[in-house]
C-alpha positions in Angstrom: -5.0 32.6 -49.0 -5.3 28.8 -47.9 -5.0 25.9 -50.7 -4.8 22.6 -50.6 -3.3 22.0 -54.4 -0.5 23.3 -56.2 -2.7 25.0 -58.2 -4.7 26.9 -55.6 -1.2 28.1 -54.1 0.5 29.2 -57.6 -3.1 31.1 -58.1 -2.9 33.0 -54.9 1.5 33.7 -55.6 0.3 35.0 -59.0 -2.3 37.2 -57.5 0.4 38.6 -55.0 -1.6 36.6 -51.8 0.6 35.1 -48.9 -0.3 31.5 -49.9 -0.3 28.6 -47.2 -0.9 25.3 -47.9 -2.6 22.8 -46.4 -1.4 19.5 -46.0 -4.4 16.8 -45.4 -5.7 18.4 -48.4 -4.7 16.7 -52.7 -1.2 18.0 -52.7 1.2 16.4 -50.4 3.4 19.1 -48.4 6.5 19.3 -50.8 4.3 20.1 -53.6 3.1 23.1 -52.0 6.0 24.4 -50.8 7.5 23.9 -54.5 4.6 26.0 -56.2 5.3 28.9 -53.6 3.3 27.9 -49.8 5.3 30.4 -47.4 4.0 27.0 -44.5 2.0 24.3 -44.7 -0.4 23.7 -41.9 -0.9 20.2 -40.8 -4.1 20.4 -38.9 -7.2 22.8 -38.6 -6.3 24.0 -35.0 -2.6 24.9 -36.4 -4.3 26.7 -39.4 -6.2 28.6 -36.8 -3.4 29.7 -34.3 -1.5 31.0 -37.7 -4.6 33.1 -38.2 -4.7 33.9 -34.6 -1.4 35.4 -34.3 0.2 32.3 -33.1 2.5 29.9 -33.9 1.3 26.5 -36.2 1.7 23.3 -34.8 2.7 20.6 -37.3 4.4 20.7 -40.5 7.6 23.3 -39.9 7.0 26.7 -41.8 10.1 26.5 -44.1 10.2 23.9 -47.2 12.2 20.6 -45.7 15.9 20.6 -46.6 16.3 18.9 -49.6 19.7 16.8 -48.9 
């Protein structure tokens, strides 16, 4: 499923969805990541190569390194 708030990503975890997040949406990045976004997509063309098979352009598709 595709959200762009925490809650639309901890709704689609809860309901055992793959949950990606994306990021020009309420929620910055981090957020969604912390309530469970396997990636966060930083443009429509990246959110349709993900769909597509391919590989998303923009945000990376683990959680930033928190140092």
């Amino acid at each position: 499923m595709v959200g762009d708030t925490t809650f639309d990503i901890g709704m689609g975890v809860s309901a055992g969805a793959v949950a990606v997040g994306v990021g020009w949406g309420y929620h910055p990045p981090g957020a969604l990541y912390g309530a469970g976004a396997v990636t966060v997509v930083s443009s429509a063309g990246a959110l349709e190569g993900l769909f597509s098979g391919g590989e998303p352009s923009g945000l990376p598709a683990s959680p930033p390194s928190r140092a």
